[in-house]
C-alpha positions as CSV (number, residue, x, y, z in Angstrom):
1,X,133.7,132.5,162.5
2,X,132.2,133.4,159.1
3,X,130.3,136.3,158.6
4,X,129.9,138.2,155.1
5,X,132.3,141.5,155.6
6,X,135.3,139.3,156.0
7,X,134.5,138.7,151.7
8,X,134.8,142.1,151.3
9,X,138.3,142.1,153.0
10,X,139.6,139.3,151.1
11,X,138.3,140.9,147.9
12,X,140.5,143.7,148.5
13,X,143.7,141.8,149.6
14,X,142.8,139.4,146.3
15,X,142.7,143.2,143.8
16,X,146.0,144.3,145.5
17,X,147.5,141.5,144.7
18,X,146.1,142.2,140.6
19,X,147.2,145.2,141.0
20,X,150.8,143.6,142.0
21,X,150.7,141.5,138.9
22,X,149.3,144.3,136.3
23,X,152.5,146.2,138.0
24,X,155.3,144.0,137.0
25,X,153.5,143.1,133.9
26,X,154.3,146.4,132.7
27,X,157.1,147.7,134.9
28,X,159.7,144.6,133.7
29,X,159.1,145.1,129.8
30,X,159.3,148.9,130.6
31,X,162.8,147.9,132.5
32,X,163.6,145.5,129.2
33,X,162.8,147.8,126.6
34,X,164.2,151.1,127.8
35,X,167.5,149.7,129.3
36,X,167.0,150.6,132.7
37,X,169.3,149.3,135.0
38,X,168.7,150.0,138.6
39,X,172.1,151.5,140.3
40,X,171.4,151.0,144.5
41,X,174.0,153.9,145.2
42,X,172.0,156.4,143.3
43,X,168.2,157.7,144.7
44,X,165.4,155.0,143.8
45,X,163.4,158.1,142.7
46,X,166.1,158.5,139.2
47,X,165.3,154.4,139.0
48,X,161.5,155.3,138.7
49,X,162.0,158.6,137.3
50,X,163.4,156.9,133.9
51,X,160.4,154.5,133.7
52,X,157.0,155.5,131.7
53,X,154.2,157.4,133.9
54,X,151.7,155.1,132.2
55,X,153.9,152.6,133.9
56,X,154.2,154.2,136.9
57,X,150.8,154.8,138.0
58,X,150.2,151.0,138.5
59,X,153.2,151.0,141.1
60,X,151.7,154.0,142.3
61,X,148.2,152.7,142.6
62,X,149.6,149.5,144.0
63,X,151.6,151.4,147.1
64,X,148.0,153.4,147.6
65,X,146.7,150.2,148.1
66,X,148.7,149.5,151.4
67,X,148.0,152.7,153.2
68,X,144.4,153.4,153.5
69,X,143.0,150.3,153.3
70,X,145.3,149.7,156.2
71,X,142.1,151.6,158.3
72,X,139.4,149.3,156.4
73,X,141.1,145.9,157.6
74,X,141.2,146.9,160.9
75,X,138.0,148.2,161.0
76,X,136.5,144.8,159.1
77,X,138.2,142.5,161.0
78,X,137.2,144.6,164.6
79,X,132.9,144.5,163.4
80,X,133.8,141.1,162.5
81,X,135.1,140.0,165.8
82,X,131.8,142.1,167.3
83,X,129.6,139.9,165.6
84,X,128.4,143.3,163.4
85,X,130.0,142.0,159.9
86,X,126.5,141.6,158.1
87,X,124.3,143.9,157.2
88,X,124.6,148.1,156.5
89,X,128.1,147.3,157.4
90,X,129.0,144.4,155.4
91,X,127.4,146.7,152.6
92,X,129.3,149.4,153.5
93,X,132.3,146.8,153.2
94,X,131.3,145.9,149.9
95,X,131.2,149.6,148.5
96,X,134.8,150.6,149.9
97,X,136.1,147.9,148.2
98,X,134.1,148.5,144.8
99,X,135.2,152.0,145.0
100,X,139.1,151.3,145.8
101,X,138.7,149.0,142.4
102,X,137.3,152.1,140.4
103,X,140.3,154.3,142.1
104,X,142.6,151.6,141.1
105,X,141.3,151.2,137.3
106,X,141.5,155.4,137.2
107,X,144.5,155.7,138.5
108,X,146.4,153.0,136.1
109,X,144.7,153.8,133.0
110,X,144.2,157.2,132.6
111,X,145.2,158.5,135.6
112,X,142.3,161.3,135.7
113,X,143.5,163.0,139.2
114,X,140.0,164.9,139.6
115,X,138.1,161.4,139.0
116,X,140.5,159.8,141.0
117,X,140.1,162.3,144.1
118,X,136.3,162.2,143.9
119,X,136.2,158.2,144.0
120,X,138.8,158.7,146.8
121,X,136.8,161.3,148.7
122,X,133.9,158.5,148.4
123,X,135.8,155.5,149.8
124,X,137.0,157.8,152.5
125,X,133.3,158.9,153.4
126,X,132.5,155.1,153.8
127,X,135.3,154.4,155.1
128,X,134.4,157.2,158.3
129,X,131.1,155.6,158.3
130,X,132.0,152.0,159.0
131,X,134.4,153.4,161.7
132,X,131.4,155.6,163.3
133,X,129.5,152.3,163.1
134,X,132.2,150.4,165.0
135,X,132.9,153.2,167.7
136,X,129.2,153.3,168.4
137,X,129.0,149.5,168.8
138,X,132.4,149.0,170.7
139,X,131.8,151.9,173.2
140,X,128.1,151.2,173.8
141,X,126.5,153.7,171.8
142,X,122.7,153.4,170.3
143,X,122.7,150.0,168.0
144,X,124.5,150.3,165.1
């Protein structure tokens, strides 16, 4: 079965996984160059405390990357199998994802937390919307 919001979630699984590289494209020269050596008997939070914020934020960004969006799978793949993956919601699809790119980019350049919460707050409003749009189609409500 094709229909256009499953692009949407394989545009975000393809970013986290850009995200993955950008974070050991930094994080290993940050290891290299400051002599970090990771010591499993001590906390993993002195490990990362010793590496660069500027490097940190992309681990960060990438970990943010597996919790909400969690919701947005679920929620694509569920419209998807209800035939309801075009349209307002595939559009809807398309700006979660463009906005979980722009928190990425925030987050692992400049790390602006009042930017970042607003494009957060965003995502999240789509992100309610496409799951009102999917409760009102699965449980019979007025045509999504």
């Amino acid at each position: 079965m094709h229909t256009p919001i499953l692009g949407a979630v394989v545009a975000l699984i393809l970013w986290t996984f850009a995200m993955w590289l950008w974070l050991y494209a930094t994080r290993l020269p940050a290891i290299i160059k400051g002599g970090i050596v990771y010591d499993p008997n001590r906390p993993a939070s002195e490990f990362m405390d010793r590496i660069p914020p500027r490097v940190r934020w992309k681990a960060d960004n990438y970990n943010h990357l597996h919790e909400q969006p969690t919701i947005f799978y679920a929620l694509a793949i569920t419209l998807a199998l209800l035939g309801a993956g075009g349209g307002l919601n595939a559009t809807l699809a398309w700006a979660y994802v463009g906005l979980r790119v722009v928190h990425s980019l925030i987050q692992a350049t400049v790390n602006k937390v009042e930017a970042r919460f607003a494009v957060f707050v965003l995502a999240s409003l789509v992100l309610f919307a496409l799951a009102v749009r999917a409760a009102l189609i699965l449980f019979g409500g007025p045509s999504a």
